[in-house]
N, C-alpha and C positions, 0 to 999 in steps of 0.2 A: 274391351271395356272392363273397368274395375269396380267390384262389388264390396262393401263397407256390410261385413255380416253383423258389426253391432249399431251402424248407423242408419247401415240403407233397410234394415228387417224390422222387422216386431220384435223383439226380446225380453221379455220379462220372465223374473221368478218371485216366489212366494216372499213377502213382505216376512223380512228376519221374527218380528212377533207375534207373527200369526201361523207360526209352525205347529208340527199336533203331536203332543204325547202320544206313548204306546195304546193308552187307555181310551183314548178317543177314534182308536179303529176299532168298526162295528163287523160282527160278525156277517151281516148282512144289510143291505138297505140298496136303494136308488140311484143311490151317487158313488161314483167309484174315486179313487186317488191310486196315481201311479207315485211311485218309490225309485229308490234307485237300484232293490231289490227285483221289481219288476220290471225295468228297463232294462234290457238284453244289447247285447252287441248286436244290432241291424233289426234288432224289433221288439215288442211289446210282449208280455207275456199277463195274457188277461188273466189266464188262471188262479195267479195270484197276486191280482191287486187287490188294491185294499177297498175295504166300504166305509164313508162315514154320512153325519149327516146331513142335513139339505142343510142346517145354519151354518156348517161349515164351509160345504162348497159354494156357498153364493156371497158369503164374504169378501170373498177375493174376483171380481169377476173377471181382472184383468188376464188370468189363469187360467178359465174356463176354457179347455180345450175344443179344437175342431177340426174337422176331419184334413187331413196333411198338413197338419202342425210335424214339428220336429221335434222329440226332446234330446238335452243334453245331459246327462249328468254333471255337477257339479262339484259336488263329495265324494270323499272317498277313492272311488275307481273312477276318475274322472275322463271326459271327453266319449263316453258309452255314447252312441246316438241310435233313436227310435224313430221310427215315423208312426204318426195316426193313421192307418188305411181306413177305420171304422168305429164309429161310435154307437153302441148299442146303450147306452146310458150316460149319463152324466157327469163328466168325468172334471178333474183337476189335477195340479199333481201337488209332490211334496217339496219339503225347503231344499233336495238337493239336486232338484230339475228346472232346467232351463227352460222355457218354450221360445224357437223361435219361428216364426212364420211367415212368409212367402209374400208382402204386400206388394211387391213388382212384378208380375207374374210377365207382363209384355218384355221383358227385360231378362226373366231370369226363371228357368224351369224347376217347378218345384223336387221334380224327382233327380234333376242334375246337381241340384244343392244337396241334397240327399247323399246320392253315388259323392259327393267332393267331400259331404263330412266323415264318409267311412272308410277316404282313399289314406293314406300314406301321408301326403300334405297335410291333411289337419291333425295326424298322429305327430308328425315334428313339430308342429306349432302344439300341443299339448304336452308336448315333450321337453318343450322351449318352455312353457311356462312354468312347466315342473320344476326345472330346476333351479327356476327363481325362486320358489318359493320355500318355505317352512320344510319342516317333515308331515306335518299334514297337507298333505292334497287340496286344494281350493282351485276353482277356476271361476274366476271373478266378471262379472259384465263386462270389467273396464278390459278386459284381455282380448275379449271377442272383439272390443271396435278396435282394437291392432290387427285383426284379421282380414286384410283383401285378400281376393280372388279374382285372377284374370278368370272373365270366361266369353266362348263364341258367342257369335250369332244366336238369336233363340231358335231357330228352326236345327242346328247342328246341336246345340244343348240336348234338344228334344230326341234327336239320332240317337244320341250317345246315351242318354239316361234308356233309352230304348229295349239296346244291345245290353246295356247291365241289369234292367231292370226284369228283364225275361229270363239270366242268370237267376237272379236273385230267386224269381217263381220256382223253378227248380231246384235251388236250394232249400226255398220255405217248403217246395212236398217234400222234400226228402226227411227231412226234421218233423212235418207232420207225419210221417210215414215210421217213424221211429218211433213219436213220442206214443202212436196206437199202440205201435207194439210193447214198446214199455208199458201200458197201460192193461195191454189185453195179461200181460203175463204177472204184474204187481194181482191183479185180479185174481189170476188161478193162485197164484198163491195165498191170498186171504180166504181165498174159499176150502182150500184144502189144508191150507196150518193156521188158520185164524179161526174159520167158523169149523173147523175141522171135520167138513163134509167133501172130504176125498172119497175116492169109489169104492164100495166095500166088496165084497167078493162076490156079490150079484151085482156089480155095478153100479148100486145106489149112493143118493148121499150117504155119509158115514153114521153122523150124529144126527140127521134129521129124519136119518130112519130107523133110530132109536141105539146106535152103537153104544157102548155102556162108557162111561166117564168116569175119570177119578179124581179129586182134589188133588194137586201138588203144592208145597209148600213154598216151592222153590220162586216155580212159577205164577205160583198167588191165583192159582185158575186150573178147572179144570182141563185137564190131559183125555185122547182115550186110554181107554185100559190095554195096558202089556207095552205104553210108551215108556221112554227113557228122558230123562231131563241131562243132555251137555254144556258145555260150556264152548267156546270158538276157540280158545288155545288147546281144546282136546285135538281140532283136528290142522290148526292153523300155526304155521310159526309167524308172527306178527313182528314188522322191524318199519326203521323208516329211515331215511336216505344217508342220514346223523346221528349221530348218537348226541343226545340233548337233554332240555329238563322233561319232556315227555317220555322217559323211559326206552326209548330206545332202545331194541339189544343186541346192533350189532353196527359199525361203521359200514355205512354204504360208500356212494360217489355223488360230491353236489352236484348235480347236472339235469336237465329234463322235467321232469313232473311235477305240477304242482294244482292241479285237479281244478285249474280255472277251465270254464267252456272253451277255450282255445287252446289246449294241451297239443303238445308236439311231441313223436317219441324219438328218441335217441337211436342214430347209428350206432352209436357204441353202447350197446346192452348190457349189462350185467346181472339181470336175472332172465330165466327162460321160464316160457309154460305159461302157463294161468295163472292170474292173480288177481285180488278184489284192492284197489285203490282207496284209498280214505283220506282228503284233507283234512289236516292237521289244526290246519286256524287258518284267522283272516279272515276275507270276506266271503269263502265259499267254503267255510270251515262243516265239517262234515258230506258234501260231497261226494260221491260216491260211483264207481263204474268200476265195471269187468273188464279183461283183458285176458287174450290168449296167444298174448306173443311177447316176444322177450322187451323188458323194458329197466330201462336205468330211475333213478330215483330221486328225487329231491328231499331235499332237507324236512321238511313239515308234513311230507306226504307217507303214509301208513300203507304198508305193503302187506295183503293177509296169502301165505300160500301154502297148499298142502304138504306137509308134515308126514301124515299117513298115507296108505296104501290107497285109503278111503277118496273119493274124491265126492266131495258136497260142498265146493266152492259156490256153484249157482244158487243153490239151494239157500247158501250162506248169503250170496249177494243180496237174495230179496229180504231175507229175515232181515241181513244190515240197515237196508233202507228202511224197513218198516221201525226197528228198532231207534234209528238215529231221528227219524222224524218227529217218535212221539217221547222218546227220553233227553234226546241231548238238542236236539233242534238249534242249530245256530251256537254249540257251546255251553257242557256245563260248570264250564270253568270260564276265567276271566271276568273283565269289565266292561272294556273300551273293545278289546279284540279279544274274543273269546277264544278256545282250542278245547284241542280233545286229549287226554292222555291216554297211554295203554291199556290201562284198565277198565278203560271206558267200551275198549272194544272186547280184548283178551277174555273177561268176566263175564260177558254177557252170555246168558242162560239159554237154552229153546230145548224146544221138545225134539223127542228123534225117533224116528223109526227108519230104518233105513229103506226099506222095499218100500213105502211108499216117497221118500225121499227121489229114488232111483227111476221108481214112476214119471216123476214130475219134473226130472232132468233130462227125462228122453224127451219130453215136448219142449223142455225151454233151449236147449240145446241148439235146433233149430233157429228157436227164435231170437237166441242170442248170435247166432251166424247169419243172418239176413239184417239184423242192427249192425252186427259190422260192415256187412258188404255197403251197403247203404251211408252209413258214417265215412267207409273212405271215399266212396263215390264223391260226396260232400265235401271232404278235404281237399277233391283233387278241383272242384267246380269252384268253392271260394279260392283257392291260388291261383283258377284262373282268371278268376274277375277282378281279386287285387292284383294282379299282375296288368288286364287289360285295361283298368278306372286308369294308370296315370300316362300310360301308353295313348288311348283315344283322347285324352286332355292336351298331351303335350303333342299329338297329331304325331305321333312316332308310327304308329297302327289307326287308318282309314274306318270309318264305319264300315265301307263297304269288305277290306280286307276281314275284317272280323267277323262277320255276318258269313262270308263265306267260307272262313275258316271253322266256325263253329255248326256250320248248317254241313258239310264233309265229315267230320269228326263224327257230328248226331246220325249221319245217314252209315257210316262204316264202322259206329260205337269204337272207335279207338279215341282214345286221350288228345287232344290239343295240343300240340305241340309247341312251345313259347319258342320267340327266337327264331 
């Protein structure tokens, strides 16, 4: 049977002049909007959606999202797909999300439409449209109703979304499992170089149990006393994969990195060791992740790696985020597509002491080795699933063969073997 994803569904998006200025997201309120910033590849990221208010979201009701809607992206990075698992408030989305929804349900399993929009198929039909198009990115209504889809029986749909959708569970803890840890350690870090209540030599907070403070000039805030104020090219040599109009200062190799959430690293290395990754521009311009294993470079992406003997790349990683979040956020350069340049990074100021620097590396250390164990674990679970979505569609691989292929592997923890 053949599915008409723009004829046989519900599809709508945001009426072109009822879009919403920057100014019209609220810091808070009732009603949420998703963006195409918060629309993730394979899911939602409520942390940061936006708020606005109750006259805006009931405007549109056609829009009013509900729970197993799908979004698409439209703009920009287009063909992202989301699904609704949950609505804790009142949501809608923005002018570059699609909503589409499930009105056959005896015909057509909602989490199978799901697993087909994040397979490979509907990557070459986005792929296909691309290249009709402009150099802006647009995916238009009228592209969707070009899109059939053979699919089974609804009780085999239901199999299949089954076997992928228990993947996926595993994937979302893994990723929740990550984001705690990045959360538990941005924490120690604000508590220890932000509120500057690191442990003092009875173990206390620092400042909150009266450590003495100094004004810095540099720093526009007080320091404790007997700190240092550096700079990140004291301890970083800082390059990116080209030399270009970002300053660059050494030719790399175009190839590999470009600090989208679906980064790949290269068999062919050309730097080894540790390094703090930085997107350059675009749409995930300033973006930022650690690395401790050799990796080759792309054109746009900023590579920071020790210089000196000194090693406070961790130490640096967190300062970077805190720093890029609240100075450059999204770009303090450009218009349309923002970037970052050299100086953006190279310049930037923090305080230093090293003993307790070195403190606060023996714990992250740790915790930045259980983020990666975890991340490849991740890498190796989603290349299974896209590998088994077009396999169990095109009946190359049985439900049944997968199920016990994947329930052997989970019982002996070795890897899946494809093929």
């Amino acid at each position: 049977m053949k599915i008409n994803i723009g004829n046989d569904l519900y599809l709508k998006g945001r009426i072109g002049w009822k879009g919403l200025s920057k100014d019209e997201y609220l810091s808070d309120s009732n009603y949420r909007i998703i963006n195409g910033y918060s629309l993730k590849e394979g899911y939602i990221d409520w942390e940061i959606a936006g708020f606005i208010s109750k006259e805006r979201y009931e405007e549109s009701p056609e829009i009013m999202l509900k729970v197993n809607d799908i979004l698409i992206s439209k703009d920009g990075t287009i063909g992202k797909v989301g699904i609704v698992r949950d609505l804790i408030s009142p949501t809608t989305v923005a002018s570059g999300i699609f909503v589409l929804r499930n009105i056959i349900e005896d015909k057509l399993d909602t989490e199978y439409l799901f697993q087909y929009l994040k397979s490979s198929y509907f990557k070459s039909f986005i792929n296909s449209v691309k290249a009709e198009g402009s150099t802006i990115n647009h995916l238009y209504q009228r592209d969707l109703i070009r899109l059939e889809i053979d699919v089974p029986k609804i009780d085999l749909q239901r199999k299949i979304s089954k076997v992928l959708s228990d993947l996926d569970t595993k994937i979302e803890l893994n990723n929740r499992i990550n984001r705690e840890l990045e959360a538990m350690a941005k924490t120690l870090y604000d508590y220890w170089f932000v509120q500057f209540d690191f442990p003092n030599e009875q173990g206390k907070p620092y400042k909150s149990s009266g450590g003495k403070m100094v004004y810095n000039k540099e720093l526009k805030r007080e320091i404790p006393l007997g700190w240092e104020v550096k700079k990140i090219e004291n301890f970083c040599r800082i390059f990116t994969g080209k030399k270009d109009v970002n300053q660059a200062l050494e030719v790399g190799r175009y190839k590999f990195y470009s600090c989208s959430p679906n980064y790949k690293f290269s068999n062919d290395k050309l730097y080894e060791g540790k390094a703090i990754l930085i997107s350059g521009n675009g749409s995930y311009t300033g973006r930022t992740i650690f690395v401790d294993e050799g990796f080759d470079l792309y054109q746009r992406t900023y590579a920071c790696i020790n210089k000196t003997e000194t090693d406070i790349l961790p130490y640096l990683y967190y300062s970077i985020l805190r720093f890029l979040s609240l100075k450059i956020g999204g770009g303090t350069h450009g218009s349309a597509i923002p970037y970052i340049v050299y100086d953006d990074i190279a310049k930037e100021v923090f305080s230093y002491k090293i003993e307790v620097i070195s403190t606060f590396q023996e714990i992250i250390y740790p915790i930045l080795r259980q983020i990666k164990n975890t991340d490849n674990q991740t890498i190796k679970l989603t290349e299974l699933r896209d590998w088994l979505l077009p396999m169990l569609m095109n009946g190359q691989v049985t439900v049944k063969e997968a199920e016990e292929s994947l329930s052997m592997a989970a019982e002996s923890n070795v890897e899946y073997k494809k093929g």
